[in-house]
C-alpha positions in Angstrom: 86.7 131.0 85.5 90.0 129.5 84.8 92.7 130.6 82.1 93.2 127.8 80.5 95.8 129.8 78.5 97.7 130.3 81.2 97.6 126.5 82.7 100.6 125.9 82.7 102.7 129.0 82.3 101.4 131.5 85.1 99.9 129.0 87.3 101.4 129.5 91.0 104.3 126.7 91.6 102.5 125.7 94.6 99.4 124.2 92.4 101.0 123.2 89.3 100.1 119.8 88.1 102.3 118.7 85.7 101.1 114.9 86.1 97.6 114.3 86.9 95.8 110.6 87.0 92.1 110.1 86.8 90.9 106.7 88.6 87.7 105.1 88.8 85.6 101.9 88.3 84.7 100.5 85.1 81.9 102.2 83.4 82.6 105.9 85.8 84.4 107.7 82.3 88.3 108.0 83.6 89.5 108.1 79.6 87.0 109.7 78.7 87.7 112.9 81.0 91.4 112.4 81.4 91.2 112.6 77.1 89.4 115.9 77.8 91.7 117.1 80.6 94.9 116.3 78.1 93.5 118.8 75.7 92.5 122.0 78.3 95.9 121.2 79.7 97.9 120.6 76.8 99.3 117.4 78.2 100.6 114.2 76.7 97.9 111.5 77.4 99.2 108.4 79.3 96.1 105.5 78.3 96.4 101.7 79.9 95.2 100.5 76.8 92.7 97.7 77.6 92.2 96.8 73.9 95.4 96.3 73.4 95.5 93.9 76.3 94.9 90.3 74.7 94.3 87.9 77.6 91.5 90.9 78.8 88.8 88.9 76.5 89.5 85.4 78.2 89.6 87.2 81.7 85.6 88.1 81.4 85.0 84.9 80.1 86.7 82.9 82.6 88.1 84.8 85.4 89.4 81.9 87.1 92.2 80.9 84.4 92.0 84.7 82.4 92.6 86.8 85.6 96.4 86.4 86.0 98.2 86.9 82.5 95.5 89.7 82.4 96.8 91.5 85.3 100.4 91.3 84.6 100.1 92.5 81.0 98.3 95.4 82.5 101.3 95.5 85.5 103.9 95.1 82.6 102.7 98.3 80.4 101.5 100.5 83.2 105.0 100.4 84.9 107.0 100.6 81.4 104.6 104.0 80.7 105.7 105.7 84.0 109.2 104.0 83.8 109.3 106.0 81.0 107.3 109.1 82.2 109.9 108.9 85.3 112.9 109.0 82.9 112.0 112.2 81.3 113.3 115.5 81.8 112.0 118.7 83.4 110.9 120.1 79.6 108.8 117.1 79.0 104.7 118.1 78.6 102.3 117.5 81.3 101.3 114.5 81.3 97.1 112.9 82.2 97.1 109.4 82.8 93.8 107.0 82.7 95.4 105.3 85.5 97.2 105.2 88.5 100.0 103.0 89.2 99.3 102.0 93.1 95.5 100.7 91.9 96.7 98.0 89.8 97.0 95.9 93.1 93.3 96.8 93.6 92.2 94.4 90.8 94.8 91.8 91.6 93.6 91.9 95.2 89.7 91.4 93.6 90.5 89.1 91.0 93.6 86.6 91.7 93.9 83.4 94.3 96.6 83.9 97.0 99.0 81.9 95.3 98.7 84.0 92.0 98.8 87.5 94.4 101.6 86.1 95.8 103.4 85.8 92.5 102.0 89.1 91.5 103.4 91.1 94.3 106.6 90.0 94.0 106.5 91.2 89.9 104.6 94.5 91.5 107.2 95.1 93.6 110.3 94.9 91.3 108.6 97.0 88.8 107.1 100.0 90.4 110.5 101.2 92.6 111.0 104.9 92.0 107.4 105.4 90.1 106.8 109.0 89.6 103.9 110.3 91.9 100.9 112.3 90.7 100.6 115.9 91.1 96.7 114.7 91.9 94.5 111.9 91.7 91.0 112.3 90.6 88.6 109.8 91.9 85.6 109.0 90.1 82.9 107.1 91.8 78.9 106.0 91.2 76.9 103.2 91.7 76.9 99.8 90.5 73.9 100.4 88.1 75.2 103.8 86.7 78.3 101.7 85.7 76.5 98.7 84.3 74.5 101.2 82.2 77.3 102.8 80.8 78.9 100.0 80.2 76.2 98.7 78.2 75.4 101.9 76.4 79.0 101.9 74.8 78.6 98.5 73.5 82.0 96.4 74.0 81.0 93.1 73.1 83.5 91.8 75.8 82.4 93.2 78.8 78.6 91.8 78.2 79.7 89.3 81.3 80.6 91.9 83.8 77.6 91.8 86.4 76.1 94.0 89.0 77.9 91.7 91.9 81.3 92.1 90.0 81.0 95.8 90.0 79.4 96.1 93.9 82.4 94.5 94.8 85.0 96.8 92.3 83.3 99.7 93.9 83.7 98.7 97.8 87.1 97.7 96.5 88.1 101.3 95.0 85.8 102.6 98.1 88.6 101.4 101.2 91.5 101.9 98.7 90.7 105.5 98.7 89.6 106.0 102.0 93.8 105.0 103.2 95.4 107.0 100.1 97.9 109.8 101.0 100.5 109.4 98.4 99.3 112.0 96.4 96.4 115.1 96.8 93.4 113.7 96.2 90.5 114.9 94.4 87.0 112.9 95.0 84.6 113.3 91.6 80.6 112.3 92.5 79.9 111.3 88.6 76.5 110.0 88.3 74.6 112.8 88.0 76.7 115.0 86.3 78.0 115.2 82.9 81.9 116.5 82.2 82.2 115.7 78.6 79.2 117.1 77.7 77.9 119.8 80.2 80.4 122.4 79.5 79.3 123.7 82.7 80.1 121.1 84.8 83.4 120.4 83.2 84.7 124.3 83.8 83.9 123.9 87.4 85.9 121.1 87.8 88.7 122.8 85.9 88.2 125.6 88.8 88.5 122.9 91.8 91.7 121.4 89.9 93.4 124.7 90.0 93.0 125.8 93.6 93.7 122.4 95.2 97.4 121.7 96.1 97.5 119.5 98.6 94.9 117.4 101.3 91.3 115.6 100.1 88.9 117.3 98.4 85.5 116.4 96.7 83.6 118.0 94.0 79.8 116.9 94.2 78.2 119.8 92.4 74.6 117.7 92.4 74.5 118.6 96.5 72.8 122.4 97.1 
């Protein structure tokens, strides 16, 4: 059973994680358990802050016209948290993040025309040189239906449009992104049948996986005997 005392202090320099991002679909619980990671690591939380995002309504109402000021306001304040993260210095907390920079081209790539892409990669671009890498990645992934019944269990009014087919195609999307990444060890979470906020169980055993892993692909299904 891990220390979680001794996180940060006595952990071996190999394995320390001083900035970890949890990723995932919509729906799959990346705040949730990156909120709950902060805490056991005694971390400063990094969040992308979708309510804060105001074109984010009129991109699930219309993602035609709501798509592209939705992605760069996301684009904007993901890159001035990390420029910021990046600027720090080498007394600064851990740090869990809700997000990882390199995926924001994941939506765009879903969501925008090629003329709006275009546009976006050049912003992309100019904004991410020199962002800080994560210590690890965690991946969560489920199905389509375990997302669209999460989504409508916590009951945001907004994302009432988001439909099976949207999320089959977020998936795949997340799917091949992950199946190329190298940037940073990677840690691949099988969330639908177990519970990490809840099932203190299944939470410390993650906790155990985090602590050995320092470098590679890894995946944590505990459901599989």
């Amino acid at each position: 059973m891990i220390d979680r005392n001794a996180l940060t202090d006595s952990q071996p320099q190999k394995n320390k994680k001083s900035y970890i991002a949890v990723e995932g679909p919509i729906g799959v619980g990346k705040t949730t358990l990156a909120k709950k990671l902060a805490k056991s690591f005694e971390a400063e939380l990094l969040l992308e802050g979708a309510a804060e995002n105001p074109f984010l309504e009129k991109f699930y109402q219309n993602a035609k016209t709501g798509a592209l000021p939705a992605q760069l306001y996301f684009l904007f304040q993901r890159s001035r948290q990390l420029q910021e993260l990046r600027q720090g210095d080498m007394f600064a907390p851990n740090h869990i993040a809700d997000f990882l920079m390199d995926k924001d081209r994941l939506f765009a790539r879903v969501n925008l025309d090629a003329d709006e892409l275009n546009l976006y990669e050049q912003v992309y671009d100019n904004l991410t040189i020199d962002a800080p890498l994560p210590d690890l990645v965690i991946y969560l992934q489920a199905p389509a239906d375990v997302l669209l019944k999460r989504i409508r269990r916590r009951g945001i009014s907004m994302e009432y449009t988001i439909t099976d087919e949207y999320l089959n195609q977020l998936s795949n999307a997340y799917t091949d992104f992950f199946h190329y990444y190298n940037a940073s060890p990677l840690l691949i979470v099988n969330a639908s049948g177990i519970d990490l906020v809840n099932n203190e169980q299944d939470y410390q055993h993650l906790l155990d996986r985090i602590e050995k892993i320092s470098g590679g692909r890894h995946y944590f299904n505990p459901t599989v005997v």
